[in-house]
Backbone as numpy.savetxt, mean C-alpha at the origin, in Angstrom:
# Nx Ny Nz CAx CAy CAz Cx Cy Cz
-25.14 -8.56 25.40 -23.81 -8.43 24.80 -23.65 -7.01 24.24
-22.46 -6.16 24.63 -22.19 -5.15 24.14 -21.59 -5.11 22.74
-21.96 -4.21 22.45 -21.51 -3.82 20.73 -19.81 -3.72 20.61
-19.23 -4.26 19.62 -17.72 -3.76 19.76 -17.58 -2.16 19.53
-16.59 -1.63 20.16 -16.56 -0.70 19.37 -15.42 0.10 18.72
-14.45 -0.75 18.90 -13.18 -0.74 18.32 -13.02 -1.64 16.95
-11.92 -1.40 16.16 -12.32 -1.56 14.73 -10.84 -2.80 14.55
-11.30 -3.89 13.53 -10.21 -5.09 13.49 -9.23 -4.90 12.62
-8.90 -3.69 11.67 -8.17 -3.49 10.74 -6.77 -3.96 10.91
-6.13 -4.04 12.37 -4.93 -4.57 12.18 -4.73 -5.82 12.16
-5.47 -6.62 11.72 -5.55 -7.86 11.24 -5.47 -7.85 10.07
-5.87 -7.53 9.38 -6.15 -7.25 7.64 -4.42 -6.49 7.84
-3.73 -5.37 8.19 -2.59 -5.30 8.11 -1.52 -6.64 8.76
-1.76 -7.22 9.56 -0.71 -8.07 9.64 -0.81 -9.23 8.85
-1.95 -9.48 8.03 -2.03 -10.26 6.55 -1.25 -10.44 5.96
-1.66 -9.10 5.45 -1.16 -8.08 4.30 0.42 -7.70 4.25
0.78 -7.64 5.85 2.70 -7.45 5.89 2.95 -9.14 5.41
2.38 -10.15 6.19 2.95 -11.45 5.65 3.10 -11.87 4.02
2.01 -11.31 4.00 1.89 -11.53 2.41 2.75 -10.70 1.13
3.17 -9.58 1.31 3.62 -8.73 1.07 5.46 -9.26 1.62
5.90 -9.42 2.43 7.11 -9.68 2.75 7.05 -11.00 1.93
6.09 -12.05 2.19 6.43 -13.65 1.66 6.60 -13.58 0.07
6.03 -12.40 -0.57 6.03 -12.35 -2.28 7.13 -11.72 -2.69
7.45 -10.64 -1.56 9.19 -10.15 -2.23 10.09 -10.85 -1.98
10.25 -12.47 -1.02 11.09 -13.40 -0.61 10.60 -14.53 -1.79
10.03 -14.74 -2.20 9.66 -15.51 -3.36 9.95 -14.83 -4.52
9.80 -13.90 -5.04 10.39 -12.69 -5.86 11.60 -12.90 -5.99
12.72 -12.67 -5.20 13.72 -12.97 -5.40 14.34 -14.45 -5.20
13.52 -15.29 -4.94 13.84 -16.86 -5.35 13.38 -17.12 -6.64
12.33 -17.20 -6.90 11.68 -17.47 -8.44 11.80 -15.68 -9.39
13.14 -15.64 -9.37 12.91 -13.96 -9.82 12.58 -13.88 -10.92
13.07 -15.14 -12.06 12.96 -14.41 -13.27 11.42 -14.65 -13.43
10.92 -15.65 -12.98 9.36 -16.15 -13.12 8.31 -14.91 -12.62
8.76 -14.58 -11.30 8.09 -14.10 -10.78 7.93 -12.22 -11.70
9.20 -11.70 -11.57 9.35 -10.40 -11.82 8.60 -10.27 -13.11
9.10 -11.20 -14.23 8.22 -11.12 -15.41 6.80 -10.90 -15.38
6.23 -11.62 -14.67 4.61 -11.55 -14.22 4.37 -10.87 -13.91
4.99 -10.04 -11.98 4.42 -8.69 -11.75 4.99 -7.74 -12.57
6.23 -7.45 -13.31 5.90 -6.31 -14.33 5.10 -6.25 -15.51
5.08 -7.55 -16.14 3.72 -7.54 -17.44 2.19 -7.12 -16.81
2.03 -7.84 -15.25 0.81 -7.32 -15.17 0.73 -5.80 -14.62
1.62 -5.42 -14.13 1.54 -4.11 -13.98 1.59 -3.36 -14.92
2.42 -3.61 -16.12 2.14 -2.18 -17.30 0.83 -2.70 -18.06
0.40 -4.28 -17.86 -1.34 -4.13 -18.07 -2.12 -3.29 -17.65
-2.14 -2.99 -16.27 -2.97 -2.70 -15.16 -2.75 -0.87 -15.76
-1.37 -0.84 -15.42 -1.42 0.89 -15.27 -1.94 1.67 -17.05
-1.74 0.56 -17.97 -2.41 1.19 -19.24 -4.00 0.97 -19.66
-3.99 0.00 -19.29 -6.28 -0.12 -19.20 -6.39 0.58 -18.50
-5.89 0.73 -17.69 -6.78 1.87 -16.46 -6.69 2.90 -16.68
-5.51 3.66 -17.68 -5.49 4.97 -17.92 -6.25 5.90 -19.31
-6.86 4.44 -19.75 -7.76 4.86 -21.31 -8.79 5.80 -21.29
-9.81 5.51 -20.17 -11.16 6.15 -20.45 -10.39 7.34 -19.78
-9.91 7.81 -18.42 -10.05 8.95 -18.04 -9.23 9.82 -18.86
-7.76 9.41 -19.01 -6.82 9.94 -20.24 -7.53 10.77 -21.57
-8.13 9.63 -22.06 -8.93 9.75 -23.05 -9.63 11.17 -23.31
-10.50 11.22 -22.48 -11.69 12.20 -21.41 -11.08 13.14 -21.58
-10.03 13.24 -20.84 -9.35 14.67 -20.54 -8.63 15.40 -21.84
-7.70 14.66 -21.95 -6.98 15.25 -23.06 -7.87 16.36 -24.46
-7.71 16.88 -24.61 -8.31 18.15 -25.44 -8.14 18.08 -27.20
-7.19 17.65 -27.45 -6.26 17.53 -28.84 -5.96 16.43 -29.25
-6.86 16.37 -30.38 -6.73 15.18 -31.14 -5.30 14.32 -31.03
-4.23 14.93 -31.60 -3.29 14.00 -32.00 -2.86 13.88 -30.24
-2.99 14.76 -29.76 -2.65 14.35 -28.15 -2.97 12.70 -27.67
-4.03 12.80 -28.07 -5.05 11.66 -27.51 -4.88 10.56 -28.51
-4.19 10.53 -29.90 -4.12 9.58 -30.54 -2.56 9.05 -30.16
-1.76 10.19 -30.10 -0.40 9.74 -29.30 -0.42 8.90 -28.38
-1.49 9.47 -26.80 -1.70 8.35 -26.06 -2.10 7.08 -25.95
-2.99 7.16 -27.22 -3.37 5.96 -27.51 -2.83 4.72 -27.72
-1.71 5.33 -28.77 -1.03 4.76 -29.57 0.33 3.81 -28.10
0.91 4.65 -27.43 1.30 4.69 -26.32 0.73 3.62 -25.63
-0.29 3.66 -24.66 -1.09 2.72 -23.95 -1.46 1.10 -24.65
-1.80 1.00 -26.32 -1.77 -0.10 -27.08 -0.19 -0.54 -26.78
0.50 0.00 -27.00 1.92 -0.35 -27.58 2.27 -0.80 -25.94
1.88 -0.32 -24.74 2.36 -1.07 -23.86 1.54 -2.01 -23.21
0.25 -1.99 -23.86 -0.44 -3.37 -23.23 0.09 -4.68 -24.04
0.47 -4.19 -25.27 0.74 -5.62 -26.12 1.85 -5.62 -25.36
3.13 -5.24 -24.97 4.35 -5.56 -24.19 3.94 -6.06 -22.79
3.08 -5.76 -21.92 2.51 -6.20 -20.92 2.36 -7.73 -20.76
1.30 -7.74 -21.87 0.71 -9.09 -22.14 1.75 -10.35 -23.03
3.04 -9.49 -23.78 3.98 -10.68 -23.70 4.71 -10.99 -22.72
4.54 -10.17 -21.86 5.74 -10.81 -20.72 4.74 -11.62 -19.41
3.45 -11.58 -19.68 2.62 -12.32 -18.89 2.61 -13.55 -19.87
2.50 -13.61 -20.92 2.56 -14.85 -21.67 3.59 -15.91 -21.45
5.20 -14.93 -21.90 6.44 -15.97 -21.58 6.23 -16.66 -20.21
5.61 -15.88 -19.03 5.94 -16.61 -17.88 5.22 -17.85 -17.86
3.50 -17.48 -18.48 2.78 -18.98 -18.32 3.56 -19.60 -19.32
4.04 -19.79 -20.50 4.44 -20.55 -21.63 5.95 -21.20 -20.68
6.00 -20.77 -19.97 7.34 -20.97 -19.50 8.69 -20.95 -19.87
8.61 -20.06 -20.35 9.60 -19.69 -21.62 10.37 -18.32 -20.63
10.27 -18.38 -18.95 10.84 -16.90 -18.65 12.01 -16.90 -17.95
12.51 -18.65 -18.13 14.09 -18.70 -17.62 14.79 -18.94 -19.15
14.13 -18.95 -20.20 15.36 -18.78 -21.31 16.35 -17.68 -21.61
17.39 -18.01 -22.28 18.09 -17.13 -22.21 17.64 -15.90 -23.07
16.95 -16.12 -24.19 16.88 -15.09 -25.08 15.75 -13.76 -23.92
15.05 -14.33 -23.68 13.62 -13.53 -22.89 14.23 -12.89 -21.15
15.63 -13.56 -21.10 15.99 -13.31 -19.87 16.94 -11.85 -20.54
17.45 -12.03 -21.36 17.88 -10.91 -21.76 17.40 -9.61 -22.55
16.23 -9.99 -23.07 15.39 -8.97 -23.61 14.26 -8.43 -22.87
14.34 -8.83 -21.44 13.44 -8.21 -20.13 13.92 -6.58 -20.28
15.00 -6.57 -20.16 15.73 -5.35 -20.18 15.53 -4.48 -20.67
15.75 -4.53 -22.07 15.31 -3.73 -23.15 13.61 -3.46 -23.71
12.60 -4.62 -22.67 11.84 -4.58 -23.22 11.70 -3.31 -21.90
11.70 -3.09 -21.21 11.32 -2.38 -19.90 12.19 -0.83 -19.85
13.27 -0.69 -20.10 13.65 0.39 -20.85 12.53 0.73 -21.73
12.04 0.66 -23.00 11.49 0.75 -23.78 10.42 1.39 -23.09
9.31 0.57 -22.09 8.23 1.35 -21.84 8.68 2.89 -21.00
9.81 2.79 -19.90 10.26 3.75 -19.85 10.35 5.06 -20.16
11.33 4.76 -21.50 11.60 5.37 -21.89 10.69 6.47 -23.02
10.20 5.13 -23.66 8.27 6.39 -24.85 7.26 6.80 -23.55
7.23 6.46 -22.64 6.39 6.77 -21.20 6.97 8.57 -20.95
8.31 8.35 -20.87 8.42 10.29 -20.40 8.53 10.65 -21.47
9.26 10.37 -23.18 8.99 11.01 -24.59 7.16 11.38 -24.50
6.83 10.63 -24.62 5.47 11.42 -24.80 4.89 12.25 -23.95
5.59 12.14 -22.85 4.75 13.43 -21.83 5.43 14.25 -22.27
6.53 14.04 -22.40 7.61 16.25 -23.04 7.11 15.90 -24.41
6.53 15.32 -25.19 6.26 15.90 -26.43 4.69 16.32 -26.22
3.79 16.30 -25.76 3.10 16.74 -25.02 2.88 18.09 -24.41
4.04 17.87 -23.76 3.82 19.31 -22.88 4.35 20.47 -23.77
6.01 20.04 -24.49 6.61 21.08 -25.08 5.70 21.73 -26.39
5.30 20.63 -27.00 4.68 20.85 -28.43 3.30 21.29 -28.22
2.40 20.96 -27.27 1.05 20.98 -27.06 0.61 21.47 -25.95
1.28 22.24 -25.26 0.81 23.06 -24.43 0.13 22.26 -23.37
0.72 21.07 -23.20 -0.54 20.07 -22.36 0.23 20.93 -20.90
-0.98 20.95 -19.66 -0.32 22.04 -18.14 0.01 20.39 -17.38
0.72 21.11 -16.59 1.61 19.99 -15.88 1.32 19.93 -14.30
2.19 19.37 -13.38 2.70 19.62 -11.92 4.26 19.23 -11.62
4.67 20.19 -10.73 6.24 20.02 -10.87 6.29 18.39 -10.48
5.50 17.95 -9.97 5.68 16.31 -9.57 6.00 15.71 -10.68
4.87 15.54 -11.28 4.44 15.08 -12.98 5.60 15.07 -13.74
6.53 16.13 -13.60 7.44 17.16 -14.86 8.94 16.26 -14.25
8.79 16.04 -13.11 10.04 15.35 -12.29 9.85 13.62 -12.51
8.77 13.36 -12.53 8.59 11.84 -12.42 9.08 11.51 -13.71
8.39 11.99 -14.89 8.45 11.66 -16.07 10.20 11.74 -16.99
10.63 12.67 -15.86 12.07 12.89 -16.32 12.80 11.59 -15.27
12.46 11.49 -14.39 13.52 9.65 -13.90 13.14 8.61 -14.54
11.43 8.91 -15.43 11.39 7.74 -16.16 12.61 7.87 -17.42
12.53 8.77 -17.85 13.98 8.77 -18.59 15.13 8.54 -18.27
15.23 8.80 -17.17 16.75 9.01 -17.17 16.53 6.69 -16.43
15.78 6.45 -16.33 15.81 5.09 -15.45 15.41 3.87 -17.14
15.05 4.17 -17.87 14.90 4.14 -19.39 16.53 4.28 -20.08
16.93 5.13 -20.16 18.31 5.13 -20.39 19.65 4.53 -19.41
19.14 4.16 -18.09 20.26 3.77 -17.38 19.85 2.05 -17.58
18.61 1.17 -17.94 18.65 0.27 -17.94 18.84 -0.49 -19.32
18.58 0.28 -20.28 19.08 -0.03 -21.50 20.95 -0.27 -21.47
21.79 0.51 -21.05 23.07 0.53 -21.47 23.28 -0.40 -20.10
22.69 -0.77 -18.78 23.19 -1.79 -18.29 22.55 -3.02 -19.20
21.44 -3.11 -19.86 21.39 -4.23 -20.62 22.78 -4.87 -21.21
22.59 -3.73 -22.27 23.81 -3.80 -23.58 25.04 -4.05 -22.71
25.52 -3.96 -21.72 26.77 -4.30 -20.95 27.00 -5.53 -19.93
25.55 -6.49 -20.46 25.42 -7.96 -19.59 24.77 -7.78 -18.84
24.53 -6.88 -17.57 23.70 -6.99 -16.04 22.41 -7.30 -16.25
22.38 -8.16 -15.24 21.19 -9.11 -14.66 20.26 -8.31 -14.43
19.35 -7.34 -15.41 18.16 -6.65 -14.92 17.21 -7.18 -13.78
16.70 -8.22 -14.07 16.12 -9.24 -13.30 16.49 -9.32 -11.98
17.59 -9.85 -11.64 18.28 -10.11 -10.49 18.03 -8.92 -9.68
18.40 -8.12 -10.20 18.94 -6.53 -9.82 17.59 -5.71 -8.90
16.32 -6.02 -10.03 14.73 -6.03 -9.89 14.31 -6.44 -8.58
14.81 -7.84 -8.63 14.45 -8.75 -7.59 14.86 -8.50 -6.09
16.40 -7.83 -6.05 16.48 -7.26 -4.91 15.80 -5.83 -4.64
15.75 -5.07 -5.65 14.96 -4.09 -5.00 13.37 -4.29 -4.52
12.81 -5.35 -5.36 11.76 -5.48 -4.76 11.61 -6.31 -3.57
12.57 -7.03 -3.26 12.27 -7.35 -1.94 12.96 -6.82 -1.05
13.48 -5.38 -0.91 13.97 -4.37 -0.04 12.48 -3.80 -0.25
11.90 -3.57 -0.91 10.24 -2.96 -0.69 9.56 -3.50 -0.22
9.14 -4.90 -0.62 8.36 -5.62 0.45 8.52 -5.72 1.52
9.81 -6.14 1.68 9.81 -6.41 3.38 9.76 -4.89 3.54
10.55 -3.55 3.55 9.90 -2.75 3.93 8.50 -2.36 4.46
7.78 -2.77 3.64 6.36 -2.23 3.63 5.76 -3.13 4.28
6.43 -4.36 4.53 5.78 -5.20 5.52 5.53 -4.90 6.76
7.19 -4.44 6.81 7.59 -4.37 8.67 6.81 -3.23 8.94
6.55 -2.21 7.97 5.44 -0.97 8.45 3.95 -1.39 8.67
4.01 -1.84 8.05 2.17 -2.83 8.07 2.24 -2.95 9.59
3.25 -4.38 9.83 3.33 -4.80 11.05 3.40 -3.75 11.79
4.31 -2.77 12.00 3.72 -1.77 12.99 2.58 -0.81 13.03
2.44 -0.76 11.85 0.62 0.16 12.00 -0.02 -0.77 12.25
0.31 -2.41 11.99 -1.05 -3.22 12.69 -1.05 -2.79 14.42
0.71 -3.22 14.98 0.73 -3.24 16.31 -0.09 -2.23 17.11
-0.06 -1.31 16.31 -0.52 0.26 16.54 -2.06 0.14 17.01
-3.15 -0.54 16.03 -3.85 -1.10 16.17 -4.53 -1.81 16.94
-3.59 -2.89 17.05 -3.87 -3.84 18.00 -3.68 -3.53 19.72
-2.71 -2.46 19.61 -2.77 -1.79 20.90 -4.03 -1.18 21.22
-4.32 -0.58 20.46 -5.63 0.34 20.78 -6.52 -0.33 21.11
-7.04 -1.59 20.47 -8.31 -2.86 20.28 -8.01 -3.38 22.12
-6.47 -3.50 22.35 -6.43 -4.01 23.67 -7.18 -3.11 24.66
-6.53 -1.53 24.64 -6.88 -0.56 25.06 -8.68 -0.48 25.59
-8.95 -0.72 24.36 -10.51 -0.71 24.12 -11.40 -1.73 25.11
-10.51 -2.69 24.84 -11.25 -4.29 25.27 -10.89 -4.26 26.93
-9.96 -3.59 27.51 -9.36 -3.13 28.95 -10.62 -2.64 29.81
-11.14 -1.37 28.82 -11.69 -0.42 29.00 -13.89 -1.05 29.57
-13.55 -1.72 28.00 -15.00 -2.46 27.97 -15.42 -3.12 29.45
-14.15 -4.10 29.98 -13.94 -4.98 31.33 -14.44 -4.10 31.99
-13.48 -3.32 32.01 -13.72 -2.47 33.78 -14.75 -2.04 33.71
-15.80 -1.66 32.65 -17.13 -1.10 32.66 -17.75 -1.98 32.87
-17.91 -3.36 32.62 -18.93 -4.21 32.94 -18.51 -5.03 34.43
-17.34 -4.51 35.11 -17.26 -5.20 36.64 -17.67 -3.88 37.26
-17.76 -2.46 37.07 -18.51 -1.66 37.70 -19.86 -1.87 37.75
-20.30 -1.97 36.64 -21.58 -2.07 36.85 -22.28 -3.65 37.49
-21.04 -4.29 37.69 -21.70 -5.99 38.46 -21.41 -5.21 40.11
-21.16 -5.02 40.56 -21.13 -4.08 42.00 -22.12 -3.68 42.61
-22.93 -4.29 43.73 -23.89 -4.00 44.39 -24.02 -2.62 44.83
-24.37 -1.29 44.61 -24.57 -0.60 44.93 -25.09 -0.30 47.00
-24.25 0.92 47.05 -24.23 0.44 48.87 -25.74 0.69 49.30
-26.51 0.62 50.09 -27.74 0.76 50.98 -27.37 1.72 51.65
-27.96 2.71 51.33 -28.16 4.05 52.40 -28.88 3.09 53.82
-28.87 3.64 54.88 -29.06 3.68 56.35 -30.30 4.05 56.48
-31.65 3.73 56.56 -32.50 4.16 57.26 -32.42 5.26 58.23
-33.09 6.43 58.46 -32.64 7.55 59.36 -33.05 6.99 60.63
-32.21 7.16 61.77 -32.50 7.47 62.92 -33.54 7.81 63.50
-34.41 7.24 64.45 -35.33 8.41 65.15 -34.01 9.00 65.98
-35.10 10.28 66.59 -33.84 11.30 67.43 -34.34 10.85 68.61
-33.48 10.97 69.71 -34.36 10.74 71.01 -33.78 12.04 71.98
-35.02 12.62 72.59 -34.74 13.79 72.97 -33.99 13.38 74.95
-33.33 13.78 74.92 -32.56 13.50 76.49 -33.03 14.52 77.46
-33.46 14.05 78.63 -34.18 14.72 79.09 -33.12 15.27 80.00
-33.22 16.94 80.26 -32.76 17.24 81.06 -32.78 16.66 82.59
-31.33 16.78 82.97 -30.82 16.43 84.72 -31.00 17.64 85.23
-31.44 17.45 86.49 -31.72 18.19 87.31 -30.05 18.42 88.05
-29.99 19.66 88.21 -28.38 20.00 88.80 -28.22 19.94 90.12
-27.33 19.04 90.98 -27.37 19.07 92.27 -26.15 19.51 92.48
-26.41 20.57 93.88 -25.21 21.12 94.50 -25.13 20.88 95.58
-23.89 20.90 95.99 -23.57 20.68 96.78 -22.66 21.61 97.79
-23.10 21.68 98.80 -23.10 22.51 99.86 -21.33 21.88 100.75
C-alpha cells in the first residue's frame, strides 16, 4: 500500500463552513439567547487573553494599572452576559434592552484608553491600531444613541452575524472545493501510476543468427 500523499484538510473546511453557516442561522433564530453568549464569551476570551502579554509589555505603571483596571471591568461584563443567558433571564425585557448599552460601554472605554495612552503616555502605535480603536468609538457612540432611541441591538447583531457566517462559510466551502480538487487530482495521478507499473513489460527478440547467402554464379547468355 502506497503512502497518501495528498493532505485531507478540506474536510475539516467543509465542517467548519457547515458549522459556521448552521450557528449564524441559529444566531439569528435564538438571537437574543444566542448573541448574549457569543458576545459575553468573547469579551471573556479577548480580556484573559490579553493580561499576561499586555501586562509584559506595557512600560508604565499607571499604563498597566489602567489596563488592568480595563480588562477586570470587562471580564466582569463578559461574565454577566454569559450568566443572564444560562439563568435565562436573556429574553427579558430589562437585559434585552441593556445589551446595548452594556456593549457600547466596552466599546467605547476600549478606544478611551488606547488615546489616553497614546496621547498622555507616549505609548507607539500602528496606523492600523490608531484606526481600529477610533471605529471602536465611533461604533460605541453609534450604538449607545441607537439604544436610547428603541433599536433592536440584538436583532440588528443577529443579522450581521449571520451575513458573516454564511459568508465565511461559502468561502470555507470553496477553499475546501479547492482542496478536494487537488486530493482528486492526486488520487487520478496515484491510479495511473499503479496500472503502469501492472503492465508486462515487452520481451526484447532474441537476435537472429545471420545467414550468409551464397553467391550465384552469373549466367549469360549468348
Amino acid at each position: 500500500m502506497s503512502k497518501a500523499k495528498f493532505h485531507y484538510g478540506w474536510v475539516i473546511k467543509w465542517i467548519l463552513a457547515a458549522i459556521l453557516i448552521a450557528a449564524g442561522i441559529l444566531m439569528k433564530v435564538y438571537d437574543q439567547q444566542v448573541v448574549y453568549a457569543a458576545t459575553g464569551i468573547a469579551i471573556v476570551l479577548f480580556s484573559v487573553l490579553r493580561v499576561v502579554p499586555l501586562l509584559k509589555t506595557l512600560k508604565k505603571e499607571f499604563v498597566r494599572t489602567l489596563n488592568l483596571i480595563e480588562i477586570i471591568f470587562d471580564t466582569i461584563m463578559g461574565g454577566v452576559m454569559i450568566y443572564v443567558v444560562f439563568s435565562g433571564k436573556a429574553s427579558d425585557t430589562f437585559w434585552v434592552g441593556i445589551y446595548g448599552y452594556l456593549l457600547a460601554v466596552f466599546f467605547y472605554v476600549r478606544g478611551i484608553v488606547y488615546l489616553v495612552c497614546l496621547y498622555y503616555f507616549d505609548e507607539k502605535t500602528e496606523p492600523i491600531k490608531f484606526w481600529f480603536h477610533v471605529v471602536c468609538l465611533t461604533l460605541g457612540t453609534a450604538i449607545f444613541v441607537l439604544t436610547i432611541l428603541g433599536r433592536d441591538i440584538i436583532s440588528t447583531l443577529g443579522w450581521i452575524v449571520l451575513f458573516i457566517s454564511v459568508g465565511g462559510g461559502l468561502y470555507l466551502a470553496y477553499d475546501g472545493y479547492g482542496g478536494y480538487r487537488k486530493y482528486r487530482e492526486s488520487s487520478k495521478a496515484l491510479n495511473e501510476t499503479k496500472k503502469q507499473k501492472k503492465q508486462p513489460k515487452e520481451e526484447k527478440g532474441l537476435p537472429q543468427p545471420v545467414v550468409d547467402e551464397k553467391e550465384e554464379k552469373e549466367t549469360y547468355v549468348n
